[in-house]
C-alpha positions, 0 to 999 in steps of 0.5 A, spaced: 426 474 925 425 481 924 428 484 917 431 491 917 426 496 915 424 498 908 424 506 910 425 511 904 433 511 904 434 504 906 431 499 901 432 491 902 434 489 896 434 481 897 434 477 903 436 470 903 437 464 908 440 457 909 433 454 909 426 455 906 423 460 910 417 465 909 417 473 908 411 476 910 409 483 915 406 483 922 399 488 924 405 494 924 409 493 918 414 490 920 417 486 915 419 477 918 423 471 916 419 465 918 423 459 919 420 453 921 424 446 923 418 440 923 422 436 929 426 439 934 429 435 940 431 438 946 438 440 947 439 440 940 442 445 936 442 448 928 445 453 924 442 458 920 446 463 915 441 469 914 443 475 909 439 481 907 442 486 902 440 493 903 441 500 898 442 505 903 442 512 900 447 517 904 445 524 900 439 527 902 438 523 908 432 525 912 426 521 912 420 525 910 414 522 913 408 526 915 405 525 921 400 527 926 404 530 931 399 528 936 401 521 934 409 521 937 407 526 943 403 522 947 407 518 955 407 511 954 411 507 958 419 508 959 418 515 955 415 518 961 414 525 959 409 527 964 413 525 970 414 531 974 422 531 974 421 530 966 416 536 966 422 540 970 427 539 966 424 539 959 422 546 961 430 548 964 431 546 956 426 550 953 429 554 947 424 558 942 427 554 936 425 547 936 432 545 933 435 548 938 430 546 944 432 539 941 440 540 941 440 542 948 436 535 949 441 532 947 447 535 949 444 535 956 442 528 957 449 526 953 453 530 958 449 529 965 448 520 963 453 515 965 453 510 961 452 503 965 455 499 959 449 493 957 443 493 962 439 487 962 433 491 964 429 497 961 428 502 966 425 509 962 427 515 962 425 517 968 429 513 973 434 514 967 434 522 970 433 520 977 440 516 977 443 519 972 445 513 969 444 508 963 444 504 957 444 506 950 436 504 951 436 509 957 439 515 954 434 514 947 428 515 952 430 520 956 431 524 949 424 523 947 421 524 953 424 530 954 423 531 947 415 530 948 415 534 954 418 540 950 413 538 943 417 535 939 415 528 936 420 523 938 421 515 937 425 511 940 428 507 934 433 500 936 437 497 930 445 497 929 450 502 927 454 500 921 459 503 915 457 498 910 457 491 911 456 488 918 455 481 920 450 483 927 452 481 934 446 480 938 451 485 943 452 490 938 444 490 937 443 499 938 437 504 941 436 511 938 432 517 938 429 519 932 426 527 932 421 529 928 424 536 926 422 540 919 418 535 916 422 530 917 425 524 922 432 525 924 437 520 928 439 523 935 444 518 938 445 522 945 449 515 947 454 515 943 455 523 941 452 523 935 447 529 933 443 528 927 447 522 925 448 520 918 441 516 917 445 511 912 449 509 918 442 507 922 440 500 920 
């Protein structure tokens, strides 16, 4: 099971489960409860009560982070950020100032993407902009190849978006855009109209 992420603003303060289980980190930094069940037959079930408990701080919430620009500009696969249509786009939203540049990226792709409710299937950006439609994932790479077709490093990020205390739902799971404006990474939520949402609220 992945943990929430130990990030400047959100520290994972204790972690506790129903069973024995193991903490460690993958090649990439992300944190993991490991569970391990000796025997387990088929079409059996078991539950397991997993907690984590998180010091979120609200004041100052920019996560400061240097990084090589270069590493969150590059294409990869879903954010297509030279693709033609992406390019042509990216161009029409262009503004000298960055933060500008990047507040009409997320008000055209909140304003011109419909919301297809959950999709199974992720499909990218570029087939986001060809039907103009989408789910939370959709909206969350189409921001950041516009973005990175405009310079601007971006990242999709995926968790939940909570007030306090929550007790996740599979359903409730959540994809967001993250900008990197001003030396730091800033929450972009063009799905549910949030312009650099409080980062406290994103787990």
């Amino acid at each position: 099971c992945y943990l929430p992420a130990h990030l400047p603003g959100q520290a994972v303060q204790e972690v506790q489960a129903s069973m024995p289980h193991k903490l460690h980190s993958d090649a990439l930094g992300h944190r993991i409860l490991e569970l391990s069940f000796d025997q387990f037959p088929a079409l059996a079930q078991k539950t397991v009560t997993l907690g984590a408990s998180l010091q979120l701080t609200e004041a100052g919430a920019e996560l400061r982070e240097s990084i090589r620009a270069a590493d969150w500009l590059d294409p990869e696969r879903y954010i297509e950020s030279d693709a033609p249509e992406i390019i042509a786009l990216a161009g029409q939203l262009k503004r000298p100032d960055r933060r500008d540049c990047a507040r009409a990226i997320f008000e055209w792709v909140r304003d011109n993407i419909a919301y297809a409710g959950y999709v199974a299937e992720d499909v990218g950006a570029l087939r986001a902009l060809q039907s103009r439609r989408g789910d939370c994932t959709e909206y969350a790479d189409l921001v950041a190849a516009l973005a990175r077709a405009n310079g601007i490093p971006a990242r999709m990020v995926g968790g939940y978006v909570t007030d306090r205390d929550i007790a996740p739902r599979p359903q409730d799971y959540h994809n967001w855009t993250e900008l990197y404006l001003d030396g730091a990474w800033h929450v972009v939520d063009a799905q549910k109209g949030n312009w650099l949402a409080p980062r406290w609220q994103y787990i």
